[in-house]
N, C-alpha and C positions, 0 to 999 in steps of 0.2 A: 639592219636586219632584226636585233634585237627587240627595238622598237614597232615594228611591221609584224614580228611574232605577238607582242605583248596585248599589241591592238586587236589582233582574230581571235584572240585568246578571251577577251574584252567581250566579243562580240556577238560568240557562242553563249547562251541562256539556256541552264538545265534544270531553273525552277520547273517549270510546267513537265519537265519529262519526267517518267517511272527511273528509278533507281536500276542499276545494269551491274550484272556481276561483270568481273577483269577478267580474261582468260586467264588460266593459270599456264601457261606457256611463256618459255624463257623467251621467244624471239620477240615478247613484246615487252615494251617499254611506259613505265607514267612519269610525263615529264611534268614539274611543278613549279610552279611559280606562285608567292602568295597564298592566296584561297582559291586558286584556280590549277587545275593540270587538263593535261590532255594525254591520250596513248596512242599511241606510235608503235611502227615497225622498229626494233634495235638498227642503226645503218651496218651493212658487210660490203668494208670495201672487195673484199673476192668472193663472189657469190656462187653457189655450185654451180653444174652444169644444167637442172631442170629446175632451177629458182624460175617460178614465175613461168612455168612452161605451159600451166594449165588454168583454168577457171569456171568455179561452178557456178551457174546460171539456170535461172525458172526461163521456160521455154512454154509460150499457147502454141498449143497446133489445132490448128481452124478444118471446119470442112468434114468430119469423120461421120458416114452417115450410121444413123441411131443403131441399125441393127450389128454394127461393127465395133459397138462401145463396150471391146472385152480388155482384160487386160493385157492378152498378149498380143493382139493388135495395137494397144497404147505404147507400149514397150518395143514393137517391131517396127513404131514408127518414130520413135523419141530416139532410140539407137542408130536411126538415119543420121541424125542430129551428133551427136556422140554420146557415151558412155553413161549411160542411167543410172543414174542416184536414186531417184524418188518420183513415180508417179502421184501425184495427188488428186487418185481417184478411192469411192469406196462406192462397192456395188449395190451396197444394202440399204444407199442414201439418193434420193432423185438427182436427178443432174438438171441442170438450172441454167447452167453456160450453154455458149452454143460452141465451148473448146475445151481442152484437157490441156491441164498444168503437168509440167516435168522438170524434174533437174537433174541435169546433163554438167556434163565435165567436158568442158573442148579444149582440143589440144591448139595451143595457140600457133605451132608448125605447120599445122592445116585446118587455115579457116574455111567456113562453111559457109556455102551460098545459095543461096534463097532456091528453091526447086521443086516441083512438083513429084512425087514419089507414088 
């Protein structure tokens, strides 16, 4: 296993990428070897009860016709979806797509399925 780590490790190249700050949060981990590391989740063999119960996600929603591109129409239909993070609209800028970006929190208890609204 050692060996199978050493080699993906090998295999990743971050000459060409931009430099990336580390979270400063304790449940991550930089594991090193060499001149090479990688971060990681710390492992919890007892993990709470809402570890991993949710996940935020960019959502297009297709289809909204032009006179309905308000924000609280974007919002009333992103929240069909689950729980609104961030519309990535601005009113004062042309819109160019034929959709609106969202991010949404879904609860992984109850997945969501494809629906017309």
């Amino acid at each position: 296993m050692a060996e199978s780590l050493q080699d993906a490790i090998r295999s990743m190249s971050l000459k060409d990428d931009d430099p990336i700050d580390l979270p400063d949060n304790p449940c991550f981990q930089v594991f090193e070897q060499n001149a090479l590391s990688i971060l990681g989740h710390k492992w919890i063999p007892s993990p709470p009860k809402n570890f991993l119960s949710t996940v935020d996600v960019w959502v297009r929603i297709h289809h909204i016709p032009m006179n309905y591109y308000t924000l609280d129409t974007m919002d009333f239909l992103a929240r069909k979806i689950g729980k609104v993070i961030e519309i990535a609209y601005g009113p004062n800028v042309s819109q160019k797509d034929a959709f609106i970006r969202a991010q949404v929190r879904l609860d992984i208890a109850n997945p969501t399925t494809a629906r017309h609204v």
